[in-house]
N, CA, C and O atoms as a GROMACS GRO file, in nm:
protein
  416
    1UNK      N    1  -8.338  -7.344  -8.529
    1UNK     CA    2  -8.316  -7.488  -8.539
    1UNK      C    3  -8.451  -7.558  -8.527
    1UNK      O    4  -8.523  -7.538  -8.430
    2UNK      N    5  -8.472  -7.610  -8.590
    2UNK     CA    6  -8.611  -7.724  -8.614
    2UNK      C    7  -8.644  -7.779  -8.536
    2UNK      O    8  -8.543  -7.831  -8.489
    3UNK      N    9  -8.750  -7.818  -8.466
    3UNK     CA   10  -8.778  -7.899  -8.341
    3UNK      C   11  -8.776  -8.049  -8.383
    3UNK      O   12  -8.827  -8.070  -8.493
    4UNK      N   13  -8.744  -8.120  -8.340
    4UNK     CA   14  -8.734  -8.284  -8.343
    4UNK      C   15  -8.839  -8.343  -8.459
    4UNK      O   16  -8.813  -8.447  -8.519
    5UNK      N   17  -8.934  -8.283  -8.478
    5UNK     CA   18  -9.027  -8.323  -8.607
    5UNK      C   19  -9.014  -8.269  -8.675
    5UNK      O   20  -9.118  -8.247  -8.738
    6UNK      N   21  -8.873  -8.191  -8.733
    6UNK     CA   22  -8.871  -8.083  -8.825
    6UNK      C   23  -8.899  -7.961  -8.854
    6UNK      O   24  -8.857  -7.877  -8.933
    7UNK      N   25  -8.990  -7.967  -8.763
    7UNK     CA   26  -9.105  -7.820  -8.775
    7UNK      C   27  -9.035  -7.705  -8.700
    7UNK      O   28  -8.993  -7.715  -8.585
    8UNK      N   29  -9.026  -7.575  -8.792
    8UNK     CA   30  -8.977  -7.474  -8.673
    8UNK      C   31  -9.093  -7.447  -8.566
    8UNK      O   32  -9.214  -7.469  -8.560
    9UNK      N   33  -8.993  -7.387  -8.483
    9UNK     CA   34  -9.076  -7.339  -8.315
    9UNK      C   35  -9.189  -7.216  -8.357
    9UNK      O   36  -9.171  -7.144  -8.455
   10UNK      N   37  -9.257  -7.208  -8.305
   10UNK     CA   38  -9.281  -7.038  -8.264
   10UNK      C   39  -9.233  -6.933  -8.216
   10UNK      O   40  -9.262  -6.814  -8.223
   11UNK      N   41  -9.160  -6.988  -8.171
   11UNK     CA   42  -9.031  -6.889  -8.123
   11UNK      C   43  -8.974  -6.847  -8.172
   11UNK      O   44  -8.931  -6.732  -8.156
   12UNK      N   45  -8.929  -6.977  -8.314
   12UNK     CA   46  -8.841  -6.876  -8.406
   12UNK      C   47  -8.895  -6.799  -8.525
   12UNK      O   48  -8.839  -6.716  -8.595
   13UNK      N   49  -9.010  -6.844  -8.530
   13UNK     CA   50  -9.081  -6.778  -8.635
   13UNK      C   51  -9.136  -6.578  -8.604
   13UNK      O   52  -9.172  -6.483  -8.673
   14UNK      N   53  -9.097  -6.619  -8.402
   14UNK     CA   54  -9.144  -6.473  -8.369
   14UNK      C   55  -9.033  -6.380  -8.314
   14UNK      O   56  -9.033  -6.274  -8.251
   15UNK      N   57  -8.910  -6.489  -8.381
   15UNK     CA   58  -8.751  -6.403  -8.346
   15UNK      C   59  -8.755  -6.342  -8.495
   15UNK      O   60  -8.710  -6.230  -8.518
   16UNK      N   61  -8.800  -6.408  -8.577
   16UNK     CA   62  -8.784  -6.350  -8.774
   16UNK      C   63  -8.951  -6.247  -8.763
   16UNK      O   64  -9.004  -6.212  -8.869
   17UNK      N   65  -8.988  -6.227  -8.683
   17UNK     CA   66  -9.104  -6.107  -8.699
   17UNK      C   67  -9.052  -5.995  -8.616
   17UNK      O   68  -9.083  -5.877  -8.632
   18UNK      N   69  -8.978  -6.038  -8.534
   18UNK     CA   70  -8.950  -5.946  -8.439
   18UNK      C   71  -8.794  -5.833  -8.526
   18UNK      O   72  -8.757  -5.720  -8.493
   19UNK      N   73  -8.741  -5.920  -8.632
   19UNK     CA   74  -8.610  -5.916  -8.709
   19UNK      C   75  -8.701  -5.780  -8.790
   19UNK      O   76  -8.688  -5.659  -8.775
   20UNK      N   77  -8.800  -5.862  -8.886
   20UNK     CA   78  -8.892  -5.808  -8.953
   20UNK      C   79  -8.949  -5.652  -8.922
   20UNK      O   80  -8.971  -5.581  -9.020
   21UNK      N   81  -8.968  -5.606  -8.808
   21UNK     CA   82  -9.095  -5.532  -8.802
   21UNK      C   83  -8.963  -5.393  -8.746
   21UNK      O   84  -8.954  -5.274  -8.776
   22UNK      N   85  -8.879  -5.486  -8.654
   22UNK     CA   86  -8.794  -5.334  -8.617
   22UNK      C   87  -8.730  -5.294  -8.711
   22UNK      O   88  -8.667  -5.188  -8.710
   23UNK      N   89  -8.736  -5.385  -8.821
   23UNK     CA   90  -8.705  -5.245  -8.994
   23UNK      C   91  -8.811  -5.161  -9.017
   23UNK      O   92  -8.790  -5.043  -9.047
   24UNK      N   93  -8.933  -5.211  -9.005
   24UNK     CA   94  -9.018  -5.129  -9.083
   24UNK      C   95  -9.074  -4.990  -8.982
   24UNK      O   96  -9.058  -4.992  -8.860
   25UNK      N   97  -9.124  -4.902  -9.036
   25UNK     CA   98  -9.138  -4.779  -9.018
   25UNK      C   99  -9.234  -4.782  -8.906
   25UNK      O  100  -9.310  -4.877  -8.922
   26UNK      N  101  -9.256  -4.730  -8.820
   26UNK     CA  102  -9.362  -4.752  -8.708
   26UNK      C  103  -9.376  -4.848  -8.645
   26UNK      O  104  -9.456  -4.847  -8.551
   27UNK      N  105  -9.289  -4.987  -8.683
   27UNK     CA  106  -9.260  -5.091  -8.626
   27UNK      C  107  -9.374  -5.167  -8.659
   27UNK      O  108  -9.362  -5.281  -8.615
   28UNK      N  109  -9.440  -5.155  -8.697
   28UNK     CA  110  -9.549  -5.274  -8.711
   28UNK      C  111  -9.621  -5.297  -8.838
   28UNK      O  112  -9.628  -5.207  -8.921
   29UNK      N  113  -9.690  -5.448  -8.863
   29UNK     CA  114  -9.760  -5.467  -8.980
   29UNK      C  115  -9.832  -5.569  -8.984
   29UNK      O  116  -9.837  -5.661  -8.902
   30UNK      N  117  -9.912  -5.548  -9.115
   30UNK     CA  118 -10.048  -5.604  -9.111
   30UNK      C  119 -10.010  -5.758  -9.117
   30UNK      O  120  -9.896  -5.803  -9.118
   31UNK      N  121 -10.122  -5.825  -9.120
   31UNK     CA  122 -10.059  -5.999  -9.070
   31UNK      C  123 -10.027  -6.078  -9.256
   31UNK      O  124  -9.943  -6.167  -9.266
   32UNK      N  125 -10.096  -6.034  -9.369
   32UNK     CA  126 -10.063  -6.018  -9.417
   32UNK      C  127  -9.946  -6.002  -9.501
   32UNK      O  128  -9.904  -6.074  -9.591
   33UNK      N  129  -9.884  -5.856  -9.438
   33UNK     CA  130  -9.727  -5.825  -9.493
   33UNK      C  131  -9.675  -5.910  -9.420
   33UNK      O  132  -9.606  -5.973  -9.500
   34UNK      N  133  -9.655  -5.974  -9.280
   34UNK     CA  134  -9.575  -6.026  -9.215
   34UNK      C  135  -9.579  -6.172  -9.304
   34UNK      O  136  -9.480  -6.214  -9.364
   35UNK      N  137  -9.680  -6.225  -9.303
   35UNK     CA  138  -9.695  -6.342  -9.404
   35UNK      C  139  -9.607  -6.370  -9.511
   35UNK      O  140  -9.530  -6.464  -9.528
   36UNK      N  141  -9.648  -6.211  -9.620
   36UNK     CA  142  -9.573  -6.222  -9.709
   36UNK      C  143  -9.423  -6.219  -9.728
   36UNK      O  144  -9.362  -6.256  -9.828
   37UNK      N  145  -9.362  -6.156  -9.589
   37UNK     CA  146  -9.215  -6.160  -9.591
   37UNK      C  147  -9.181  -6.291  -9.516
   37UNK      O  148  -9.067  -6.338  -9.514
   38UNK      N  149  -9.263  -6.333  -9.470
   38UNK     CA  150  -9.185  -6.479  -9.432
   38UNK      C  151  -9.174  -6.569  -9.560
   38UNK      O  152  -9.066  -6.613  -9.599
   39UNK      N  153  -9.308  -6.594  -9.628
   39UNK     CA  154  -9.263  -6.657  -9.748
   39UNK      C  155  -9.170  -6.658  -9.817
   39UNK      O  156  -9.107  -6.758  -9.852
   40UNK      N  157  -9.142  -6.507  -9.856
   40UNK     CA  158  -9.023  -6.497  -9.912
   40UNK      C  159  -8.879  -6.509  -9.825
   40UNK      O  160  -8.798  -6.560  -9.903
   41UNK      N  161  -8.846  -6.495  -9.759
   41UNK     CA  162  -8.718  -6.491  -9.663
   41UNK      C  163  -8.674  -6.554  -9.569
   41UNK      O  164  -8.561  -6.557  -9.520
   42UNK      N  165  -8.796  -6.623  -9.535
   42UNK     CA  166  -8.791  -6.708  -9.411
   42UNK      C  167  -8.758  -6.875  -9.454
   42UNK      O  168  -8.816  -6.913  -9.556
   43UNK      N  169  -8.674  -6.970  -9.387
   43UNK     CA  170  -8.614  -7.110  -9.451
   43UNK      C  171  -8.691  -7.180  -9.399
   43UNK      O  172  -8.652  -7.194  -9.283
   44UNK      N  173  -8.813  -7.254  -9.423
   44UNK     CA  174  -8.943  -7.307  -9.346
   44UNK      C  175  -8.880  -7.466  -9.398
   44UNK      O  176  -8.846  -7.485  -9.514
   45UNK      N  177  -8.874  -7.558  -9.308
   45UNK     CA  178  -8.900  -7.655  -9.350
   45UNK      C  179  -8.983  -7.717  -9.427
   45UNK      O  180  -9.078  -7.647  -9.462
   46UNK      N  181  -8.979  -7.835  -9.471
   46UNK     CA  182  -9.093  -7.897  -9.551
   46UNK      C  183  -9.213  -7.942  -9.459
   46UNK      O  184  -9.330  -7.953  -9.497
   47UNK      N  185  -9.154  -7.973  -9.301
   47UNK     CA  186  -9.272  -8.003  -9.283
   47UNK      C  187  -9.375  -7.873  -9.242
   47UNK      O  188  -9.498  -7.873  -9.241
   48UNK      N  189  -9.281  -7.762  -9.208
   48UNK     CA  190  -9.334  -7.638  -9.210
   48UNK      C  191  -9.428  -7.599  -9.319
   48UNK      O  192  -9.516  -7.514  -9.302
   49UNK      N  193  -9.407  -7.661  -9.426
   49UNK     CA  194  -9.530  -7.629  -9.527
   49UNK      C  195  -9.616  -7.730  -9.547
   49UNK      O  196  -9.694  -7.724  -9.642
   50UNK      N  197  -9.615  -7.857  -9.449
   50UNK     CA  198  -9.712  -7.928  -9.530
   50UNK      C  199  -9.890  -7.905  -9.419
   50UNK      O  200  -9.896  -7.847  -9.310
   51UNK      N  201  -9.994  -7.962  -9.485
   51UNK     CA  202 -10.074  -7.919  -9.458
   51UNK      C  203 -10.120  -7.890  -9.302
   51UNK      O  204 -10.127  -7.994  -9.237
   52UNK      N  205 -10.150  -7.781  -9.234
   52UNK     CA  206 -10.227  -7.805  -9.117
   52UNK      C  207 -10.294  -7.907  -9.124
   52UNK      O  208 -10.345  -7.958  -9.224
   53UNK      N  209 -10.298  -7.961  -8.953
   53UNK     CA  210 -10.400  -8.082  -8.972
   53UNK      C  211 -10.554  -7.999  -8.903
   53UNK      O  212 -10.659  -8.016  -8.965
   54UNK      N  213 -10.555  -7.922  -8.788
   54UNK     CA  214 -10.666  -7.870  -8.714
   54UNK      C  215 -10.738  -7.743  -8.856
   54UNK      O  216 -10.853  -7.730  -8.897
   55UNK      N  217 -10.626  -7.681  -8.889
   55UNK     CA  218 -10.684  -7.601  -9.007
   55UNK      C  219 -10.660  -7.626  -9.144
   55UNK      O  220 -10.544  -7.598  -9.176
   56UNK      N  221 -10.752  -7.683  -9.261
   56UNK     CA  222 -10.746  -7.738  -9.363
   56UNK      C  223 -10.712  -7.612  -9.476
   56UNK      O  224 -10.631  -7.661  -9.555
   57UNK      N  225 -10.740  -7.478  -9.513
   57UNK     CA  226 -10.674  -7.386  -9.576
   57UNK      C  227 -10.536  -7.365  -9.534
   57UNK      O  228 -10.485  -7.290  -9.617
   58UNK      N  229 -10.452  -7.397  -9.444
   58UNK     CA  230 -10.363  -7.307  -9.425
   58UNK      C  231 -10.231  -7.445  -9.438
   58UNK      O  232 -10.273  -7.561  -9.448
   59UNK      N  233 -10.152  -7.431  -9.438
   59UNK     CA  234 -10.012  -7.488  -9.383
   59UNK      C  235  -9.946  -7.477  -9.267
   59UNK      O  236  -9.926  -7.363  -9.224
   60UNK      N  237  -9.886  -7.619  -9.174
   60UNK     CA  238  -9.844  -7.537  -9.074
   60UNK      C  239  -9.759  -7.419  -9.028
   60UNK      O  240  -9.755  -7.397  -8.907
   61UNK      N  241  -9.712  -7.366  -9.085
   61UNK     CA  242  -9.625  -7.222  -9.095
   61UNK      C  243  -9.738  -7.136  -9.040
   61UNK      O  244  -9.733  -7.105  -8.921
   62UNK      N  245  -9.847  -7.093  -9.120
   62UNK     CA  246  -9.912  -7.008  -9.108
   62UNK      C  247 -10.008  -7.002  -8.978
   62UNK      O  248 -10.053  -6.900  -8.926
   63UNK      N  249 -10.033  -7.159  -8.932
   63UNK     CA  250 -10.114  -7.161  -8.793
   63UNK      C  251 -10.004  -7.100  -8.724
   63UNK      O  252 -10.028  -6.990  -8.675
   64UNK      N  253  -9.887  -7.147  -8.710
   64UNK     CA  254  -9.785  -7.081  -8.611
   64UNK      C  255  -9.773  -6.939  -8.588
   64UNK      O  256  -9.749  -6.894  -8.476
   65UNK      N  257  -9.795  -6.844  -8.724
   65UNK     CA  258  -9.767  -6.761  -8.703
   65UNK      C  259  -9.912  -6.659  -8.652
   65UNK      O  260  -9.891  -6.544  -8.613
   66UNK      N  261 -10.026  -6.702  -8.656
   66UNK     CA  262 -10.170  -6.755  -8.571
   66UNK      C  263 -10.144  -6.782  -8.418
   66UNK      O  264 -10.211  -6.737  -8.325
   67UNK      N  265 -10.073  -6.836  -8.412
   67UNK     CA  266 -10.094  -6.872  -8.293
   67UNK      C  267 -10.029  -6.775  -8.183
   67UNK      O  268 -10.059  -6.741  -8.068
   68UNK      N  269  -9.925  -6.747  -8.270
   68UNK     CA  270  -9.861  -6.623  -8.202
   68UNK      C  271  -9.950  -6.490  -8.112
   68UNK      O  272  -9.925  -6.414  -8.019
   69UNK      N  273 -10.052  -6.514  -8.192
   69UNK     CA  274 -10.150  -6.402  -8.122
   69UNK      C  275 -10.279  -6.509  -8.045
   69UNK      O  276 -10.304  -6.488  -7.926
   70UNK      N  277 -10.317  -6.562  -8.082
   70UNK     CA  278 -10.418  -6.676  -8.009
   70UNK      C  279 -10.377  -6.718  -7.897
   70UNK      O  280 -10.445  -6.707  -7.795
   71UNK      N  281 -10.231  -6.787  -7.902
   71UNK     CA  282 -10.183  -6.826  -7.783
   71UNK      C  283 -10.128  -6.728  -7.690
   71UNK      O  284 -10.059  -6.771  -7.597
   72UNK      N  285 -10.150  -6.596  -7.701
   72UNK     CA  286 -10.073  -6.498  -7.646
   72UNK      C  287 -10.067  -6.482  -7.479
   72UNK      O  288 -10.002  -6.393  -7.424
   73UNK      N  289 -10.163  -6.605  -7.396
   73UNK     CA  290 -10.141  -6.598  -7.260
   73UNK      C  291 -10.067  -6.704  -7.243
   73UNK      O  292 -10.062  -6.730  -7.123
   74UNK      N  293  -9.984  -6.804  -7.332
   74UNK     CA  294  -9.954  -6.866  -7.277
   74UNK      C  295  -9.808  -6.882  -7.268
   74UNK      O  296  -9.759  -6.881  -7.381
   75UNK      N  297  -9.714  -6.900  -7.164
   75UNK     CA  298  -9.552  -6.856  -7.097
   75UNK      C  299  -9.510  -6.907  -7.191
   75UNK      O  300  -9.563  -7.005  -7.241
   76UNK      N  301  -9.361  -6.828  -7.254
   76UNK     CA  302  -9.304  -6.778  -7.337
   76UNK      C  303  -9.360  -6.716  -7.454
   76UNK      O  304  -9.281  -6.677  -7.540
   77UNK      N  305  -9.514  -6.698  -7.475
   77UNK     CA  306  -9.529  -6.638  -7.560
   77UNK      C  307  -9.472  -6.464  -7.622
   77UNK      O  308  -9.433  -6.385  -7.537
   78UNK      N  309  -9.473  -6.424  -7.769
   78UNK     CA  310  -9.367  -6.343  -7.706
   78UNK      C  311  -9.472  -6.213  -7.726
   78UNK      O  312  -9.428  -6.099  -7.712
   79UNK      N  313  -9.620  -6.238  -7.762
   79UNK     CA  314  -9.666  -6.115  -7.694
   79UNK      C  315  -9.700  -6.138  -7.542
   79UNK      O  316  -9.702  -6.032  -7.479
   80UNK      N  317  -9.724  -6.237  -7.474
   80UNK     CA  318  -9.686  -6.226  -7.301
   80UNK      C  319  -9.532  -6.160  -7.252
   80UNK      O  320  -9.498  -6.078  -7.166
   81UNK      N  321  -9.477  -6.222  -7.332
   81UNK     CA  322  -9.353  -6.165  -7.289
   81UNK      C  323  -9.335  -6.046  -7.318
   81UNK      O  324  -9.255  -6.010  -7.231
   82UNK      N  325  -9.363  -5.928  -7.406
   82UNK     CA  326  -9.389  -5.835  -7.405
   82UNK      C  327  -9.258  -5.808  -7.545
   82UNK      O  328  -9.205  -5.698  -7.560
   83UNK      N  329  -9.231  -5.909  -7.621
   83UNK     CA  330  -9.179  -5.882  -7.696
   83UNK      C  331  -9.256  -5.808  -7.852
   83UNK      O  332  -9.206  -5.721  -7.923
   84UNK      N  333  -9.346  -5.855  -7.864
   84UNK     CA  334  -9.473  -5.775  -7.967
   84UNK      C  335  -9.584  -5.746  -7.897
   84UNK      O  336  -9.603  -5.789  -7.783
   85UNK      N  337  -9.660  -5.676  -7.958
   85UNK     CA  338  -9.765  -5.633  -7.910
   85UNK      C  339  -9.910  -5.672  -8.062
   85UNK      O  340  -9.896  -5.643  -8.181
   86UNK      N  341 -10.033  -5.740  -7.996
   86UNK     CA  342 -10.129  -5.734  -8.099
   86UNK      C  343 -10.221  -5.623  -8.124
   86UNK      O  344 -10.291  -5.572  -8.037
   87UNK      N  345 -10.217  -5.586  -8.255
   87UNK     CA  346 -10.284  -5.489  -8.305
   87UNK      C  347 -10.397  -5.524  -8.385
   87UNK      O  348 -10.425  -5.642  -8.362
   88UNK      N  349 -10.472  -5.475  -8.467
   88UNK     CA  350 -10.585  -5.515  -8.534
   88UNK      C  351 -10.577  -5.543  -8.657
   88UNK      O  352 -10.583  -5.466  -8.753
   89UNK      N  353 -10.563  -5.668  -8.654
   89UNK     CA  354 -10.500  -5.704  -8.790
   89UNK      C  355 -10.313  -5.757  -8.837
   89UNK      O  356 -10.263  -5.791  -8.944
   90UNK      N  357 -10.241  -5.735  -8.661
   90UNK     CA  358 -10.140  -5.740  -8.767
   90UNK      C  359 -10.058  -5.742  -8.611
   90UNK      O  360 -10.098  -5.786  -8.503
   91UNK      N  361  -9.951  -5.690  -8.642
   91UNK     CA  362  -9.850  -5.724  -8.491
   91UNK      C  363  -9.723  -5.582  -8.454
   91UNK      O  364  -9.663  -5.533  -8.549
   92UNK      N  365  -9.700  -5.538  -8.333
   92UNK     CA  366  -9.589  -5.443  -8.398
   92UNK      C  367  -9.522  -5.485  -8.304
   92UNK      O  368  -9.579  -5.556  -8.221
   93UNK      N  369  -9.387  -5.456  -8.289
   93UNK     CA  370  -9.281  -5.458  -8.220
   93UNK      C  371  -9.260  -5.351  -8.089
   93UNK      O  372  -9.252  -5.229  -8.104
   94UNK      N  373  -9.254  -5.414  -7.964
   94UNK     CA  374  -9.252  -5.304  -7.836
   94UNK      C  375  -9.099  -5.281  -7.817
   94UNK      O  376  -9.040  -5.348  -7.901
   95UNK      N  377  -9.024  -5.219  -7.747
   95UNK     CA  378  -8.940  -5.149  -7.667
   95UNK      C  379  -8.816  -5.260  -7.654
   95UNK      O  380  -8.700  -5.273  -7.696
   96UNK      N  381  -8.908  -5.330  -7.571
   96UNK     CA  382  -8.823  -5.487  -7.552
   96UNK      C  383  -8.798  -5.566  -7.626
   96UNK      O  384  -8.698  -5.635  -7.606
   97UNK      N  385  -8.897  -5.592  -7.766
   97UNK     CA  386  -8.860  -5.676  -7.869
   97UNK      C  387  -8.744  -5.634  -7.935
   97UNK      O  388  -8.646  -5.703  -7.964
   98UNK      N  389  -8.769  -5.485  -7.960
   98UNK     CA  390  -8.630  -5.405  -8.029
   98UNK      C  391  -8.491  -5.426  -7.969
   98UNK      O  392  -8.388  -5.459  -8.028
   99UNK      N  393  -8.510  -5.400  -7.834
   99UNK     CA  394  -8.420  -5.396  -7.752
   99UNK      C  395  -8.340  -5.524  -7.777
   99UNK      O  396  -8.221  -5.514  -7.808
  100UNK      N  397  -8.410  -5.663  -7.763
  100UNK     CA  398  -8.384  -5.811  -7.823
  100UNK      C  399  -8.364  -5.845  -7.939
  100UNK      O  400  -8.302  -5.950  -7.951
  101UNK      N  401  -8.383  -5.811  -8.000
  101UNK     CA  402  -8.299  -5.775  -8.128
  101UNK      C  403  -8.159  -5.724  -8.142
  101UNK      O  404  -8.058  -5.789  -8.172
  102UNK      N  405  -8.169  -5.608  -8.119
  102UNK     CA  406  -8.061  -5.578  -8.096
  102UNK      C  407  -7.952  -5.631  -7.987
  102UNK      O  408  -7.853  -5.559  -7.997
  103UNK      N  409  -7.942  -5.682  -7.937
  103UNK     CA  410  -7.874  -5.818  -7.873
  103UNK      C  411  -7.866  -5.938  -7.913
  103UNK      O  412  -7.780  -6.005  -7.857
  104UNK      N  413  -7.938  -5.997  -8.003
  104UNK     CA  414  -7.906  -6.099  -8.042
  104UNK      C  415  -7.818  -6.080  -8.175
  104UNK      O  416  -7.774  -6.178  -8.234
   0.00000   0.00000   0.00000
């Protein structure tokens, strides 16, 4: 559900990575592939695509999904929370993310 300015959360953008990655084989992927399957599959709002304002290449979608690892000390994040884990280049899915998944 969209936050009050339209824009999805980070949260949910890292409940659809977390959806994402416990399909794929070894659980994890480059930031990249994750990119590219959100584009395609993921229901981004409009304001979700319109331009970042702090970063001028990107759209806000893509800082979000940035931030996911940048912001990663800060509470509810869900690599603090121990729901992904950052890798080099890319993100994989831990124990608990799976586990959360599979419950939701």
């Amino acid at each position: 559900m969209p936050s009050q300015d339209g824009r999805t959360t980070e949260n949910e953008i890292a409940e659809e990575i977390l959806r994402y990655l416990v399909k794929k084989p070894g659980g994890e992927a480059s930031m990249a592939e994750i990119n590219r399957h959100l584009t395609y599959r993921f229901p981004f709002t409009q304001a979700d695509k319109e331009p970042s304002p702090s970063r001028g290449n990107e759209v806000v979608w893509e800082q979000q999904v940035r931030n996911i690892v940048s912001h990663r000390d800060a509470e509810g994040n869900y690599i603090r929370e121990g729901f992904l884990e950052a890798r080099p280049g890319g993100l994989a899915i831990t124990d608990a993310g799976a586990t959360r998944v599979g419950n939701s």
